[in-house]
C-alpha positions as CSV (number, residue, x, y, z in Angstrom):
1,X,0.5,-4.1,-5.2
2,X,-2.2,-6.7,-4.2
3,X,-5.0,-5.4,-1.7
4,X,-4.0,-7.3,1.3
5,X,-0.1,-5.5,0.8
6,X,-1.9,-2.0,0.8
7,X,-4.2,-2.7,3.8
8,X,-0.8,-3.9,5.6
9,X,1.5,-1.1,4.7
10,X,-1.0,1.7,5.6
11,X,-1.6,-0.6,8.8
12,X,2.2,-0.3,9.2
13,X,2.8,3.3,8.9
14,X,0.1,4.1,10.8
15,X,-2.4,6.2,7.9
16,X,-6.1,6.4,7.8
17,X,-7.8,5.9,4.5
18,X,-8.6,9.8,4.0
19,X,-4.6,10.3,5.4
20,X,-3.1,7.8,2.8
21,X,-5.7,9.3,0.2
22,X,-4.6,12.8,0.6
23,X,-1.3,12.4,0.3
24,X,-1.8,10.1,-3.2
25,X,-3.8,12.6,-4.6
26,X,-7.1,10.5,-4.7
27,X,-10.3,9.8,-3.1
28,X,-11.0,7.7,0.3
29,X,-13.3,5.8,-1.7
30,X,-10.2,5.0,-3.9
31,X,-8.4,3.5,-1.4
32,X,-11.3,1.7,0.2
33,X,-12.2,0.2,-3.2
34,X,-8.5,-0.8,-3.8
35,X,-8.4,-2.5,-0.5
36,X,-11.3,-4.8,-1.5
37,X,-10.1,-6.0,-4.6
38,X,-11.0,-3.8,-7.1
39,X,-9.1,-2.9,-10.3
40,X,-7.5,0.9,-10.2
41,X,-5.2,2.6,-12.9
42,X,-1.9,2.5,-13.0
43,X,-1.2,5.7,-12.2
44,X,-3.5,5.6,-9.3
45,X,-1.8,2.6,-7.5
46,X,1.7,4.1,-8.5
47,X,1.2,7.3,-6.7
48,X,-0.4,5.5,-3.0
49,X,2.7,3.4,-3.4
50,X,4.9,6.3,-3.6
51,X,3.6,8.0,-0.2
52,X,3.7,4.2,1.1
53,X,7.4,3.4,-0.2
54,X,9.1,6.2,2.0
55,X,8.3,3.8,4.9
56,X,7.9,0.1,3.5
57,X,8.8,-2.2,1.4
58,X,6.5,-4.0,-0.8
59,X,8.0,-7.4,-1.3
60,X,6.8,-9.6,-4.3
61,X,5.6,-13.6,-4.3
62,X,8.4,-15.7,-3.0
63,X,10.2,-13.1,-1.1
64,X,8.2,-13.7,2.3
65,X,8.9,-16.3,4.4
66,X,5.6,-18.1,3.8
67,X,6.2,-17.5,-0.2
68,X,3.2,-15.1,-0.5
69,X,3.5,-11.1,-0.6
70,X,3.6,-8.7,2.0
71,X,5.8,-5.6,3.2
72,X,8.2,-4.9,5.6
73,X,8.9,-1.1,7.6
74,X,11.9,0.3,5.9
75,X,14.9,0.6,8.3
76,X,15.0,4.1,10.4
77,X,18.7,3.9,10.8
């Protein structure tokens, strides 16, 4: 997950920092730091994109129409 897809999916579903961090089990700061590039564990980014995967998608380089990454909302039917 690059910083610009988790600044985009939290954007998406609607979740403030200290929301998103609550329900990943970390810090605000964590998320805040993640969101301007910095470098976070594995386990750290695994668990934000679990709360963030029951509503998007996180799509990979090339899967985008403009080739880059991004996310889409998940469909609610």
């Amino acid at each position: 997950m690059k910083s610009i897809q988790l600044k985009m999916a939290r954007a998406a579903v609607g979740l403030g920092v200290r929301e998103l961090a609550a329900a990943a089990g970390v810090t605000a700061n964590t998320i805040t730091r993640i969101e301007n590039g910095a470098d976070a564990k594995q386990s750290t980014l695994d668990a934000i994109r679990a709360v963030l995967e029951k509503d998007v998608i996180f799509l990979s380089d090339g899967e985008t129409t403009t080739g880059g990454v991004g996310v889409r909302l998940r469909s609610l039917t």
